[in-house]
KELUMNU-600193 format. One record per residue (C-alpha): residue in one letter; residue number from 0; x, y, z. Coordinates in pm, 1 decimal. Example, Ala and Ser with C-alpha at 12.3 -4.5 7.8 and 13.67 -1.06 7.14 Angstrom:
! KELUMNU-600193
NODE residuo num       xx       yy       zz
NODE       a   0   1230.0   -450.0    780.0
NODE       s   1   1367.0   -106.0    714.0
! end
This chain:
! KELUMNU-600193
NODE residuo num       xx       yy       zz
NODE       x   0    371.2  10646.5  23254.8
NODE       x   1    127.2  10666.5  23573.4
NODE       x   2   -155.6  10810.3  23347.7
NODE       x   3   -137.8  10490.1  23128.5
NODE       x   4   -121.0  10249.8  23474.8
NODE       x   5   -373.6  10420.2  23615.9
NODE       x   6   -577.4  10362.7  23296.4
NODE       x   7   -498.5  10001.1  23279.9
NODE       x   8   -628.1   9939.8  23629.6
NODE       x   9   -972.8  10149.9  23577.7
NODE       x  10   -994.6   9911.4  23240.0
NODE       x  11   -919.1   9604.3  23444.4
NODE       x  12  -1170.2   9692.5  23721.4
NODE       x  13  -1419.4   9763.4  23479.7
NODE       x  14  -1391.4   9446.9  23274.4
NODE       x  15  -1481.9   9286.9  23619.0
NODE       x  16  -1745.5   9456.3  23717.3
NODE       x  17  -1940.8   9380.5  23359.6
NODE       x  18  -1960.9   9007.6  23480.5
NODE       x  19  -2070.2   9075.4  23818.5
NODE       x  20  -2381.0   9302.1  23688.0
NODE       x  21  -2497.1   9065.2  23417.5
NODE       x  22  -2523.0   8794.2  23724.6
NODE       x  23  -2738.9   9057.4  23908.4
NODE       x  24  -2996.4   9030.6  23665.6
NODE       x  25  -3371.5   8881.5  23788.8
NODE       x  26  -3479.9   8608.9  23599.4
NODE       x  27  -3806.3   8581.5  23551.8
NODE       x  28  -4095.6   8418.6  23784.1
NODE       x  29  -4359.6   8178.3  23781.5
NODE       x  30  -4687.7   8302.1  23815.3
NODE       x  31  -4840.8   8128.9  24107.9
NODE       x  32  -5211.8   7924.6  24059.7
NODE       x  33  -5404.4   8188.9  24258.7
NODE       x  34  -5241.8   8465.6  24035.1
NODE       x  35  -5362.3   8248.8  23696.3
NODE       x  36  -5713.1   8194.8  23838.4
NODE       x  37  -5710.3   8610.8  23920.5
NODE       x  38  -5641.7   8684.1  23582.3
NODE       x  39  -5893.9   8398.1  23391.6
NODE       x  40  -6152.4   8570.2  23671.4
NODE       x  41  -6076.8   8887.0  23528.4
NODE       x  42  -6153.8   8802.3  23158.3
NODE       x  43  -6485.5   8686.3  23244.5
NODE       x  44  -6416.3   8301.4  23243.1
NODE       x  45  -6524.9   8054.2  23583.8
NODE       x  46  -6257.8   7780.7  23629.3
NODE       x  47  -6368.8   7391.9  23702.8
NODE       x  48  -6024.4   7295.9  23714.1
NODE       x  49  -5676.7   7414.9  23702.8
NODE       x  50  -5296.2   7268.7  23770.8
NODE       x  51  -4976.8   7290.6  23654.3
NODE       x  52  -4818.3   7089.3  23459.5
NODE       x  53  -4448.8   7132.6  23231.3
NODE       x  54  -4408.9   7494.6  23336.5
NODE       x  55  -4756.9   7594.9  23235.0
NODE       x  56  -5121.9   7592.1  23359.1
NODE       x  57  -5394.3   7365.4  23241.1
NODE       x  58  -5725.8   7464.4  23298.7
NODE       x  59  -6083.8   7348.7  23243.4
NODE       x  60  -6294.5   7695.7  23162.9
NODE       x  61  -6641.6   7817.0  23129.2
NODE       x  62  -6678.3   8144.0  22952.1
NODE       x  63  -6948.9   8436.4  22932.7
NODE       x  64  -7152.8   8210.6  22698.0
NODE       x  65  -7169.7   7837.7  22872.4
NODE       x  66  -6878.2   7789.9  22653.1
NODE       x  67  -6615.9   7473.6  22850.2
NODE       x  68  -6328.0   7468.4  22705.8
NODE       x  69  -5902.0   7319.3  22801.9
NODE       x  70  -5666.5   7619.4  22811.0
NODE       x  71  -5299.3   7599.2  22824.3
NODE       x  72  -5190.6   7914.7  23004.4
NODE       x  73  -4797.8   8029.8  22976.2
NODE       x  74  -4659.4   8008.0  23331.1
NODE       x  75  -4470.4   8325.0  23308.5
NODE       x  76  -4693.3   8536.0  23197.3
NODE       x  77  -5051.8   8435.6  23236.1
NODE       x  78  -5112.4   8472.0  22859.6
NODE       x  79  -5344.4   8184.2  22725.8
NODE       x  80  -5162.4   8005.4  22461.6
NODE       x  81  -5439.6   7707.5  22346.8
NODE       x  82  -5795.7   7715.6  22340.4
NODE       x  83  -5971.0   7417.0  22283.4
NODE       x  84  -6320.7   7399.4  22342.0
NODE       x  85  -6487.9   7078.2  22437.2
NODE       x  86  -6817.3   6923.6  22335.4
! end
């Protein structure tokens, strides 16, 4: 009989420590403006403009090639999602 308490109370214990580990977990963050103009830098383009705007980054670019162009630049993760180039 005290084996299967003692089991009962690890399994207890144990479903309440799942809980308390998922809440541990780091959610994700924002890169910050001088991070996004490090990485556009780094790809070759020169920024005119940048800000933020609904969670992501909108920025006026010039690339290698005299090239201006709007980019719309994931917030998380630097990643340019839209490339539009203007005329």
């Amino acid at each position: 009989m005290r084996t299967m308490t003692t089991g009962l109370l690890a399994a207890g214990l144990f479903a309440f420590a799942l809980p308390a580990q998922a809440e541990t977990t780091k959610a994700p963050t924002r890169k910050t403006l001088e991070q996004v103009v490090t990485d556009l830098s780094a790809k070759g383009y020169t920024i005119r403009e940048i800000e933020m705007d609904d969670g992501h980054f909108e920025a006026k670019i010039v690339d290698a090639k005299s090239v201006v162009s709007e980019a719309k630049i994931d917030g998380y993760t630097g990643e340019i999602l839209r490339l539009e180039r203007e005329d």
